[in-house]
N, C-alpha and C positions, 0 to 999 in steps of 0.2 A: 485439881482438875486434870484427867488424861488427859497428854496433845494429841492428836492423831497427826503421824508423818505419814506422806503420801510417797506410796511405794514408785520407784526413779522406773522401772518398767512396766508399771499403767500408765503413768503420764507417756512415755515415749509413745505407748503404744496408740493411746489417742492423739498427738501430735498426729501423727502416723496416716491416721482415719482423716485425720479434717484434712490435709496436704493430698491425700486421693480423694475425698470428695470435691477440693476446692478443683482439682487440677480435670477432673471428670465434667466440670462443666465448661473448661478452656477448648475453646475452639480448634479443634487439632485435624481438621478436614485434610491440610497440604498433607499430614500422614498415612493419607490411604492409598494405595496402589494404585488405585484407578486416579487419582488427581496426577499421579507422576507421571503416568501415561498418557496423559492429554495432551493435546498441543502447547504452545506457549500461549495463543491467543485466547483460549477456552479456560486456559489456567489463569489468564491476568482478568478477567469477565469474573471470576468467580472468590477470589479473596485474595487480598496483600498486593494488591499494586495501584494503591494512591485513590484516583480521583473515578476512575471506573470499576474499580472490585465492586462485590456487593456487599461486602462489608458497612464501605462508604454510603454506599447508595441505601441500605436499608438505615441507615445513622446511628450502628452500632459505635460507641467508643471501647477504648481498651483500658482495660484486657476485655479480649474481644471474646462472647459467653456464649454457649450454645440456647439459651434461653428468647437472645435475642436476633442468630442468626436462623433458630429454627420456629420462630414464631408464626403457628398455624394463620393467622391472621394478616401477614406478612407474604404467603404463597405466591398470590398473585402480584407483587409486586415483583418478588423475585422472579417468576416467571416472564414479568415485561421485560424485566433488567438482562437476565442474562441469553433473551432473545435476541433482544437488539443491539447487546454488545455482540454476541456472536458473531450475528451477521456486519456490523459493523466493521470487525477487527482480524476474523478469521476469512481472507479475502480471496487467499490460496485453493482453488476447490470449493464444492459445496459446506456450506457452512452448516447443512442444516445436521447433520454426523457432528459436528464438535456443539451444537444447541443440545442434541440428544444427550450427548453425553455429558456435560455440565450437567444438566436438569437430574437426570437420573442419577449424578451421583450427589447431588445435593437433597432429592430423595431419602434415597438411602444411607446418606449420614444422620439426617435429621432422626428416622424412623431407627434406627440403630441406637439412637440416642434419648429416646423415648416420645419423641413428639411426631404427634398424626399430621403431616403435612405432605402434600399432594401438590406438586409445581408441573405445568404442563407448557409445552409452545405457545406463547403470546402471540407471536407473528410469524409472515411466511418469510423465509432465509430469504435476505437477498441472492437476487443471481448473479453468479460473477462470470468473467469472460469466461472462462472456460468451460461452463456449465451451458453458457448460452452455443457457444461453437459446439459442443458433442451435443447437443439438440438440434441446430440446425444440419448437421451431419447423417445425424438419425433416420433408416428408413421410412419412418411415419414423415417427418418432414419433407423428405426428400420427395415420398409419391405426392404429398398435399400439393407441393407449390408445384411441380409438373402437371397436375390436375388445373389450377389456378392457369397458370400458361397456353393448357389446353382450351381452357372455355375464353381465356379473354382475346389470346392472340398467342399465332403460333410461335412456338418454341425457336431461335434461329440457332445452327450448330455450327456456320461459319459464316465469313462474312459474303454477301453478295460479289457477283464478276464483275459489275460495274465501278464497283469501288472501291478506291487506291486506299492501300493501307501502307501504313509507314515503313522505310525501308524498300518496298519492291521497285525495280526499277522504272524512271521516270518520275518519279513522284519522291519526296523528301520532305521531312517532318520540322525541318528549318531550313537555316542553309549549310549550303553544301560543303565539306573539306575543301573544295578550291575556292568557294567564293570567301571561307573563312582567309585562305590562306592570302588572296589579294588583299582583303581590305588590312591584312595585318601587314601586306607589304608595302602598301600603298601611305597606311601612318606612319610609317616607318623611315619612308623617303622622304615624309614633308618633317620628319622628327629631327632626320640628320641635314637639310637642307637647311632647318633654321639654328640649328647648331653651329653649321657651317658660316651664315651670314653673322654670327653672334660674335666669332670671332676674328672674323675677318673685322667688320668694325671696330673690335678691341685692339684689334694691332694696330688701326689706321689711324685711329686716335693717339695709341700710345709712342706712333710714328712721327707726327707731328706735332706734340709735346715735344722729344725730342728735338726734331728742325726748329723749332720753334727756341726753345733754350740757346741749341747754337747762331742762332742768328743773330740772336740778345749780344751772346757773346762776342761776335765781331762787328755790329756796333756799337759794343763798350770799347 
């Protein structure tokens, strides 16, 4: 019976073939240009940092598959998830630009990768301070509440003649530099007045111990 020996460069080459199929389904999202360019906050929302990536959060284990992070059935969770870590985590400026751009690139790797998946904003960004001050700043705002001012009661642009504001003369917001400076001069005299009687007693005492010994002594 012939052996058949199996020729050392088919096998390699199928080694070859499985080691890029197995590696085509490993999750390799942090290699895209656009995930380098994200913030750190949008970047940790969206895979490899522990307890909030959505790795975690969708309960993929590792090695982590694209089967399982791009599971059409899965969209909208991702979509909850990396909304409300967005705004969570990204606190610097509006969040709602680094929610954008998670989503969209989590899109785009999915559908790159052959899976129809479609992940949209779950939620509205929170506001963070600074988003809330350059709205309150805003000409829309600015004419509303002078509008508001207008109808309930008028606007005031300084304070009344009748009444003392802090600082002008006659009038003072506590007390005064000199009244400050009596009352500190005034503990001051009863500080060293009892300092004074403190030792005057310790000497009068320590004086009469004294007399008191030699007295002993000449009637021994």
């Amino acid at each position: 019976m012939a052996r058949i020996t199996a020729n050392p460069l088919l096998l390699l080459a199928m080694a070859m073939v499985q080691v890029q199929l197995a590696l085509a389904t490993v999750v390799s999202i942090r290699d895209e240009p656009a995930f380098k360019a994200m913030r750190e906050c949008a970047r940790d929302c969206l895979v490899w940092n522990g307890s909030i990536d959505l790795i975690g959060e969708l309960g993929c284990v590792y090695p982590y598959q694209n089967e399982c992070l791009c599971r059409p059935d899965l969209a909208s969770a991702a979509s909850k998830h990396l909304s409300t870590c967005g705004s969570a985590y990204c606190t610097v400026g509006p969040a709602s630009v680094d929610i954008s751009t998670a989503i969209g690139l989590y899109n785009s790797y999915c559908v790159a990768n052959g899976f129809d998946v479609t992940a949209v904003a779950a939620v509205a960004p929170k506001t963070t301070l600074a988003t809330q001050i350059n709205q309150e700043n805003s000409p829309t705002h600015t004419a509303s509440t002078g509008q508001q001012l207008g109808n309930n009661q008028p606007a005031t642009t300084g304070q009344s003649s009748g009444s003392p504001t802090p600082g002008s003369s006659g009038t003072t917001s506590g007390l005064s530099t000199g009244a400050m400076i009596g009352i500190i001069a005034s503990v001051s005299s009863v500080v060293i007045g009892l300092l004074g009687l403190a030792v005057k007693i310790y000497f009068g005492r320590k004086n009469a111990k004294r007399d008191q010994r030699q007295q002993n002594k000449l009637d021994d």
